[in-house]
VEXDREN-2710 file (C-alpha; in Angstrom, 1 decimal):
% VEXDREN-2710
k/r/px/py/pz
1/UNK/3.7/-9.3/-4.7
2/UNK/1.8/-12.7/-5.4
3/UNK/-1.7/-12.7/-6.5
4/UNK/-3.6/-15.4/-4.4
5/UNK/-6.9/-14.4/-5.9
6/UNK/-9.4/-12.3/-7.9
7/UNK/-13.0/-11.5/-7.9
8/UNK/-15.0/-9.0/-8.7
9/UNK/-12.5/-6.6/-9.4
10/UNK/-10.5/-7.3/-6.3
11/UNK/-7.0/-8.5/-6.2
12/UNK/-5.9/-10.1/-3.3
13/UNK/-2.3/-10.2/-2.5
14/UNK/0.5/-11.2/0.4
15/UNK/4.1/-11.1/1.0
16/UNK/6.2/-12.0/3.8
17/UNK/7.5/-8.5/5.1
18/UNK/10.3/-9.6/7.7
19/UNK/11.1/-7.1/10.2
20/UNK/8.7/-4.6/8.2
21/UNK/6.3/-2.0/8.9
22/UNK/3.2/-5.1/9.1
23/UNK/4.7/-7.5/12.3
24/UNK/1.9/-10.0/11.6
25/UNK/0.1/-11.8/9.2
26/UNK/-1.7/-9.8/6.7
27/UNK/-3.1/-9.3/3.3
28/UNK/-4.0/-6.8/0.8
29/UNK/-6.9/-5.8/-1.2
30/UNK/-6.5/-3.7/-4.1
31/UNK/-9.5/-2.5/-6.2
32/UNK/-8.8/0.1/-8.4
33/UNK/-6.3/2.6/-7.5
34/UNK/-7.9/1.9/-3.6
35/UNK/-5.9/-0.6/-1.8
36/UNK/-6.4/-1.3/2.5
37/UNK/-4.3/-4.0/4.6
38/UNK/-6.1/-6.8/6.4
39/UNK/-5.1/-8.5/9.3
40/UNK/-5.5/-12.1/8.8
41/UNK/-6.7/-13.2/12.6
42/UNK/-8.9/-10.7/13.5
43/UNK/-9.9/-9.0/9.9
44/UNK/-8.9/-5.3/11.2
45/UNK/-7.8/-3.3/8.6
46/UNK/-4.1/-1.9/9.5
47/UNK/-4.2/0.8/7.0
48/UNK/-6.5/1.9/3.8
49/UNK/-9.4/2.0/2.3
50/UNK/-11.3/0.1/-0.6
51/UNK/-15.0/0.7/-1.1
52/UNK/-17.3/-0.8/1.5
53/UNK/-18.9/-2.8/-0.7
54/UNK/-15.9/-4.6/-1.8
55/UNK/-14.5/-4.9/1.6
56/UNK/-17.9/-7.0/2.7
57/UNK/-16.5/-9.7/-0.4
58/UNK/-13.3/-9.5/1.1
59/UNK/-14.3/-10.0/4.5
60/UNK/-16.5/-13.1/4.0
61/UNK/-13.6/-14.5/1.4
62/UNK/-11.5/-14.3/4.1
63/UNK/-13.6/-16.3/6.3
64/UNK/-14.7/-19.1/4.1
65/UNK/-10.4/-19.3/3.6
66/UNK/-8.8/-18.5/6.8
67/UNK/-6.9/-21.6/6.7
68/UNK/-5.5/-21.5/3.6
69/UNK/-4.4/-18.2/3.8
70/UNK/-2.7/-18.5/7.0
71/UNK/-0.7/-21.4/5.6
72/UNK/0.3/-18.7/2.5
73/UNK/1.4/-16.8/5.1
74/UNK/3.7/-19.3/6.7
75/UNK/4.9/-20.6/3.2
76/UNK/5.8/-16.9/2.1
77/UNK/7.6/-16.4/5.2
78/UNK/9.6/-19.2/5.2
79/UNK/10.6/-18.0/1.4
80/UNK/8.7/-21.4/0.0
81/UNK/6.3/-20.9/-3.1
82/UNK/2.8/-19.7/-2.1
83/UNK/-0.6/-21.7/-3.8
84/UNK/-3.5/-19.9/-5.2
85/UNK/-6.6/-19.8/-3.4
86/UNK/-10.4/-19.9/-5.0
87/UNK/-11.9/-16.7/-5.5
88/UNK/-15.4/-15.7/-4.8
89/UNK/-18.0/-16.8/-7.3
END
């Protein structure tokens, strides 16, 4: 699964999963052995858990790169090569 960022411990990761159990677009956020599923519109978690903590950094990440995540998305699903994205500092 590609690696679009890290920080602070936390790797974020996304793959196209046609006609899989995740219909729409989503990430994942793995921290330790913990890893939870993020929608990418609306920021619900679809299944998981990662420490509350962490899943504040993850949650503002995701905001200040909404765009560019969304257009991973699209470029994973249409099989095309993904681009990293700048992690939290």
């Amino acid at each position: 699964m590609p690696t679009l960022a890290v920080f602070y411990g936390i790797a974020i990761k996304m793959y196209s999963e046609k006609g899989e159990r995740h219909h729409l677009p989503h990430l994942h956020a793995e921290y330790g052995d913990e890893e939870t599923v993020i929608a990418l519109e609306t920021g619900e978690v679809l299944e998981g858990f990662i420490p509350k903590n962490k899943m504040k950094l993850v949650d503002a990440w995701m905001e200040i790169h909404k765009e560019e995540l969304m257009e991973n998305w699209n470029l994973l699903y249409n099989g095309e090569e993904f681009f990293r994205i700048e992690p939290l500092r």
